[in-house]
Every structure is written in C-alpha cells, then in structure tokens.
LUMKOL-751192 format. One record per residue: residue in one letter; z negated, x, y of N, C-alpha, C in turn. Coordinates in steps of 0.001 Angstrom, whole numbers, padded with zeros to 6 digits. Example, Ala and Ser with C-alpha at 12.3 -4.5 7.8 and 13.67 -1.06 7.14 Angstrom:
ATOM  residu      nup    neast   nnorth     caup   caeast  canorth      cup    ceast   cnorth
ATOM       a  -007800   013190  -005690  -007800   012300  -004500  -007800   013200  -003300
ATOM       s  -007080   012850  -002250  -007140   013670  -001060  -007870   012900   000030
***
This chain:
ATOM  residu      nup    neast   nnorth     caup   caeast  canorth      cup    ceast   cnorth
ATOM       x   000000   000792  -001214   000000   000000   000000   000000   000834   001279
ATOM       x  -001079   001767   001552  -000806   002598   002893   000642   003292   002948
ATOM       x   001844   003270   001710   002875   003799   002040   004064   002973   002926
ATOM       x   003559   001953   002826   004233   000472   003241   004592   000584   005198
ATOM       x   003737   000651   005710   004126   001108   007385   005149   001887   007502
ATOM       x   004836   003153   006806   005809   004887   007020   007030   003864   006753
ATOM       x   007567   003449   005667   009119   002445   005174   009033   001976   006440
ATOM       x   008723   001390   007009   009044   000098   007807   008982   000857   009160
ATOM       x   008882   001779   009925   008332   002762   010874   010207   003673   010707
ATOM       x   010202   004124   009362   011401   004604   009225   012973   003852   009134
ATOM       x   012469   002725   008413   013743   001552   008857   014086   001042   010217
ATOM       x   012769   000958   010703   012898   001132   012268   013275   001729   013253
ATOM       x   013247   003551   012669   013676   003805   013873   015138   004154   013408
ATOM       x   015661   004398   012278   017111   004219   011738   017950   002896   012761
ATOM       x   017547   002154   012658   017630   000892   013385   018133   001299   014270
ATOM       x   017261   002239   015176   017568   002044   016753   018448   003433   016800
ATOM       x   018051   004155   015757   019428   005068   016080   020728   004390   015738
ATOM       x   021116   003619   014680   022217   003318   015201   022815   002271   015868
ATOM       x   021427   001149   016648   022393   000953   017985   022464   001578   018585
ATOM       x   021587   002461   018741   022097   003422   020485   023556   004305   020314
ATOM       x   024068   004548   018933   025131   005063   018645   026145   003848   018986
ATOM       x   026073   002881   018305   027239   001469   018586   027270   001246   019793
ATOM       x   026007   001597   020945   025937   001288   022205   026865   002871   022831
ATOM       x   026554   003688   022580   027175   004426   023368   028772   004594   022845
ATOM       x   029278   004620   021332   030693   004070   021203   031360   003245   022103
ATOM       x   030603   002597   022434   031384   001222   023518   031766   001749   024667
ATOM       x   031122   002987   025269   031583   003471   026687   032734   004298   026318
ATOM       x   033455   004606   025100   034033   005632   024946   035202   004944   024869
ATOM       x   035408   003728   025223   036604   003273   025431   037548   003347   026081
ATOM       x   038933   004009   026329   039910   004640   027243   040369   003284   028528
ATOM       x   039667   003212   029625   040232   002453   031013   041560   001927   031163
ATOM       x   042390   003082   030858   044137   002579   030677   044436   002263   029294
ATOM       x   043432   002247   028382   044174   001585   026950   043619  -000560   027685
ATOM       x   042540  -000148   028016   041652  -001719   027784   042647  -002722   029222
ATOM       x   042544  -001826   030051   043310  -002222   031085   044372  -002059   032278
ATOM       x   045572  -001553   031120   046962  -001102   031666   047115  -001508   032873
ATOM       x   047802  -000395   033464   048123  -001031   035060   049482  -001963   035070
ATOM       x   050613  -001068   034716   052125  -001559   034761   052725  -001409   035634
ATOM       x   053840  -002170   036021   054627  -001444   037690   054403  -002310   038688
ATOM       x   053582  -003616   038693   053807  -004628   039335   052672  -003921   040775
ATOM       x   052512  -004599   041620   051612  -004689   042655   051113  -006054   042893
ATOM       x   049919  -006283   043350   049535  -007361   043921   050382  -008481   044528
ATOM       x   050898  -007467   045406   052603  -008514   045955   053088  -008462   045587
ATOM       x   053722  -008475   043804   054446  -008809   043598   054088  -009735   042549
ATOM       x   053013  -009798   041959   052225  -011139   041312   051813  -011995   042021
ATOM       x   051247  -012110   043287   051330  -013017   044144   052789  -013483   044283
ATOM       x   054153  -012896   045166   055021  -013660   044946   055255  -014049   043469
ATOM       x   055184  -013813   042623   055524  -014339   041276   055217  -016047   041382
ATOM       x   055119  -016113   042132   054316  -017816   042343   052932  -018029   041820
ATOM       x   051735  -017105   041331   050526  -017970   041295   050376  -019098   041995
ATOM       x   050335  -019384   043165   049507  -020631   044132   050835  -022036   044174
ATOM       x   052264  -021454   043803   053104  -022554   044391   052946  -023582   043606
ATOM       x   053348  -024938   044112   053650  -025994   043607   054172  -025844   041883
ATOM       x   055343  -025402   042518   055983  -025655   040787   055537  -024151   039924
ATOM       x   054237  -023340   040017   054356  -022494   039391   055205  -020951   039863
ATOM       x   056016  -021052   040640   057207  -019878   040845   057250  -019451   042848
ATOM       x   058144  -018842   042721   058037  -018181   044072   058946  -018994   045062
ATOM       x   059829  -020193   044571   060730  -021073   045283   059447  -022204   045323
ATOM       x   058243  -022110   044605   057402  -023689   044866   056614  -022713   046133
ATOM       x   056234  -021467   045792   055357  -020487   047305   056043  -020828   048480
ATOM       x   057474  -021005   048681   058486  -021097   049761   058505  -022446   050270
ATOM       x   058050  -023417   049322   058573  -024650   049563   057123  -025304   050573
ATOM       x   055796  -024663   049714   054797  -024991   050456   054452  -024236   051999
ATOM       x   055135  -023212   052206   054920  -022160   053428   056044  -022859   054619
ATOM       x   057315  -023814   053740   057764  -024558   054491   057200  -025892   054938
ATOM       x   056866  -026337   053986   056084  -027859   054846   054942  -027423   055404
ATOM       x   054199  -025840   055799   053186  -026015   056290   053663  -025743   057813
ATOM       x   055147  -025297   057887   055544  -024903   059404   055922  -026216   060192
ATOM       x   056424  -027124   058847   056779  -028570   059346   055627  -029930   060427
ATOM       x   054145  -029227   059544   053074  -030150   059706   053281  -029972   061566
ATOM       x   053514  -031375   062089   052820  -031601   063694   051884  -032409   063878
ATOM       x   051221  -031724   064785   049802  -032348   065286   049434  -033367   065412
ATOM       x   048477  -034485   065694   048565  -035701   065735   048887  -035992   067120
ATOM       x   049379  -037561   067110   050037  -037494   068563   048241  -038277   069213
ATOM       x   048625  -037839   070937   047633  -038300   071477   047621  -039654   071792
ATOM       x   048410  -040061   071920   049045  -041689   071686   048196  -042223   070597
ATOM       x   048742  -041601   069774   048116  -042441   068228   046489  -042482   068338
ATOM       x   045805  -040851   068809   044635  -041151   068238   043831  -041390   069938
ATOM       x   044242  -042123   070955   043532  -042439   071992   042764  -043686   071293
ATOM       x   043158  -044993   070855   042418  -045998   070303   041208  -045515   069638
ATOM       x   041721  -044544   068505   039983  -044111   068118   038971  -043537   069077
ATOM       x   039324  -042846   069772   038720  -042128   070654   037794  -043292   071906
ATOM       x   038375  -044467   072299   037796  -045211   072945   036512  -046412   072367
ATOM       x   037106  -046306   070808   035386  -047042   070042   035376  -046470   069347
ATOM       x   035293  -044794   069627   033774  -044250   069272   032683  -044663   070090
ATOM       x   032917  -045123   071561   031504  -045466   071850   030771  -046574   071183
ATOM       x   031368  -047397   070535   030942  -048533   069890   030614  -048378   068352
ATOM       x   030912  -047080   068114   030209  -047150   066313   029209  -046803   066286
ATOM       x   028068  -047283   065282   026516  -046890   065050   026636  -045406   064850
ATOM       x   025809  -044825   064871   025632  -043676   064402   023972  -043823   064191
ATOM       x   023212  -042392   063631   021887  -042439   063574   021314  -042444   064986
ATOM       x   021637  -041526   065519   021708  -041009   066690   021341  -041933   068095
ATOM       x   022601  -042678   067679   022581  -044144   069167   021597  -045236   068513
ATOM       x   021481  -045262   067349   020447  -046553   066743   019243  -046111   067517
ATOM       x   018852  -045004   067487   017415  -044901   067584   017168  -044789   068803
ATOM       x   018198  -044442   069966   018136  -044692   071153   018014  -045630   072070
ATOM       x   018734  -046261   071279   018902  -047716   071727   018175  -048636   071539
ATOM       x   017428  -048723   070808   016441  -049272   070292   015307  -049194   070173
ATOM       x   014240  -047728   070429   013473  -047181   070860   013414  -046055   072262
ATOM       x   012974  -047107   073142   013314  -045868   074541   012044  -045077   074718
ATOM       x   012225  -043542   074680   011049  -042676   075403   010515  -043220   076318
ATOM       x   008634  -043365   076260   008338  -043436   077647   008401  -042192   078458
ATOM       x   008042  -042265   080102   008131  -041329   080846   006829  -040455   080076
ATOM       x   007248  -039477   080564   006018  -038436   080187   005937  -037356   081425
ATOM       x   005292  -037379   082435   005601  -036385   083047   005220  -035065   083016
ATOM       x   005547  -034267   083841   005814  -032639   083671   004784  -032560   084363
ATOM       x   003261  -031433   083967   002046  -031358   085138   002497  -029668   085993
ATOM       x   002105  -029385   086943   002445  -027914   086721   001316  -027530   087426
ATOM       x   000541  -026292   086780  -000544  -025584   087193  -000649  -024359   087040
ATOM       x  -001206  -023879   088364  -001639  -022669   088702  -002671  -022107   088049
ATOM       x  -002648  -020951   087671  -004238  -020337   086917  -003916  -019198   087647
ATOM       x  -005447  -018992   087890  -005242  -018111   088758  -005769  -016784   088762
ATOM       x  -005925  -015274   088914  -005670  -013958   088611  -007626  -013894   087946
ATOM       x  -007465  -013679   086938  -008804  -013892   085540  -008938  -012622   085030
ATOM       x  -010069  -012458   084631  -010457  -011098   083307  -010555  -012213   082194
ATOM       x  -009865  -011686   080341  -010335  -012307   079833  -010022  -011242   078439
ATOM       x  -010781  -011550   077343  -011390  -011008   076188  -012440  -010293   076029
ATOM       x  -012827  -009639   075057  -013834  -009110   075053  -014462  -007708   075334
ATOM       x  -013384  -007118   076062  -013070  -006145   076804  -012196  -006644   077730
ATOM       x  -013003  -006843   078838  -012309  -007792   080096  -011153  -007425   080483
ATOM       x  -009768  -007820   080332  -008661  -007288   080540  -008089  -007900   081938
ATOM       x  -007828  -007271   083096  -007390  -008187   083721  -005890  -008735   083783
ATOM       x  -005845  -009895   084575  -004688  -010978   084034  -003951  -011719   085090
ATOM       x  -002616  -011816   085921  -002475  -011930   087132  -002448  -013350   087000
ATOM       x  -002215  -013935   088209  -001794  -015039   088392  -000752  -015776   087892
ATOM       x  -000135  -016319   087078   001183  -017364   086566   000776  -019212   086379
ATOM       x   002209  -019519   087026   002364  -021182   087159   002369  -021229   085205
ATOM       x   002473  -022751   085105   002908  -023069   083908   002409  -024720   084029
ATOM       x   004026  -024908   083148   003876  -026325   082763   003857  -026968   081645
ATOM       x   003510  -028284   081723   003089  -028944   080500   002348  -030178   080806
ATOM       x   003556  -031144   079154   003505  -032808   079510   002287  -033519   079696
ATOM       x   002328  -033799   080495   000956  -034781   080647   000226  -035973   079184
ATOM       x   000853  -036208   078628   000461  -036862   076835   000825  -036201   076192
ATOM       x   000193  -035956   075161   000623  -034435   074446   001677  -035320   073245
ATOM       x   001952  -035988   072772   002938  -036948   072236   003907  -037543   072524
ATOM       x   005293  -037670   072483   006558  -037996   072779   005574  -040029   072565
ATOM       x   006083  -040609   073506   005645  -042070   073186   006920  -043114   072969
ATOM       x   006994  -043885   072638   008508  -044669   072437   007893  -046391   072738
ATOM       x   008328  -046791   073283   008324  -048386   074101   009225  -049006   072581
ATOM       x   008345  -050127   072396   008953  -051166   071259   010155  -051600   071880
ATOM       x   011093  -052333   070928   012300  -052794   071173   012484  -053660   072134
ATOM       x   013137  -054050   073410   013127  -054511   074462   011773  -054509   075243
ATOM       x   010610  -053412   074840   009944  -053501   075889   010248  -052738   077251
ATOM       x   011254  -051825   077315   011301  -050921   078077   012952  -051108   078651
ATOM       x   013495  -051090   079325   015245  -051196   079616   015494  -050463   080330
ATOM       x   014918  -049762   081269   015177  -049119   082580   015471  -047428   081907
ATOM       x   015903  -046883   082200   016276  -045376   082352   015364  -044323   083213
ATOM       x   014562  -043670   083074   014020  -042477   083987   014419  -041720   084190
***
C-alpha cells in the first residue's frame, strides 16, 4: 500500500510532461503553411464584391450608384411636420404643462472677511447665492397659469 502514491505521483507527472510537449508542438506550426497570403490585396477582395448587392463588383457599383442618386428631402415636403411638432406630446411638454414650477427666488448674501477652522485661517469676503426653499415646488394642475 505505501507504494500506491509514488504510481500515481509518477503517472502524474508523465501526464504533464506530455501535455506540455502537445502544448508546445502547437506553436511549431509554420504562419505561411496555416495562413497563406496569395497575390490578392485587400482591394482587391473588397472589389471582388464582398458588400454588393448581388455578391460581385457590378452589385459594389450599382450600390455606390444609387447612393450618388439619393436627394435630400425637399423642404416643401417636410415643412408640415415641422409645424405640429409643436402639438405632439412628448415627456417633456406633459410635465410642463401640467405641473408649473413655483417661483423660487434667488437670495444673495454677503459673508463677510472671517477666520475659520481650527487653526484660524483667514478668509476674504465673497457674495453667494442661493434659492430661498431648498426644494424645486410644482403648483397642482390648473392651480398656477401665469409664467415667471
């Protein structure tokens, strides 16, 4: 029985010698056998037609032509949309329209030239402002109509 580990210790590391052999075989693979270059270039497999319509380099031509063809939309056509957009919901206008900000006004105060921490640092004079309700407030639906 104590001979039983040493077997299994030695099958083991047999083991790993020969993956690390099957592993390093694999790098010894020749670059131009796995992946020949040939005579072509990029441009010339691209024209080959990858992207065209029909597969070929007359469907590449055919689409590079209707894209010179495409004209813009006329302004004629799209003035009608353009005049009710003011009239479509959006999130945006619902909530405006329907909940108006109250006023909140702007306070502005002076503080004025201070020592402060615990090693008195001194500190000049600066304005600064800030809303008088510390909360944006919103007026229920038709309580409010007016604009500020």
């Amino acid at each position: 029985m104590p001979r039983q580990p040493s077997i299994n210790r030695t099958r083991l590391q047999i083991a790993a010698v020969l993956a690390m052999a099957l592993l390093a075989s694999g790098c010894a693979v020749d670059k131009e056998k796995m992946l020949p270059h040939g005579d072509q270039t990029m441009m010339d497999v691209w024209n080959a037609g990858t992207t065209g319509s029909a597969g070929s380099s007359q469907g590449r031509q055919l689409v590079d032509a209707r894209a010179e063809l495409h004209r813009p939309v006329d302004t004629a056509q799209a003035r009608p949309l353009a005049d009710n957009a003011g009239y479509s919901r959006t999130a945006q206008n619902e909530i405006y329209s329907q909940f108006k900000r109250l006023p909140n006004p702007d306070l502005v105060m002076y503080v004025f030239p201070h020592l402060a921490g615990s090693d008195p640092a001194p500190i000049p004079g600066y304005t600064t402002v800030f809303p008088l309700y510390q909360r944006v407030q919103y007026a229920m639906p038709g309580e409010r109509v007016e604009n500020y």
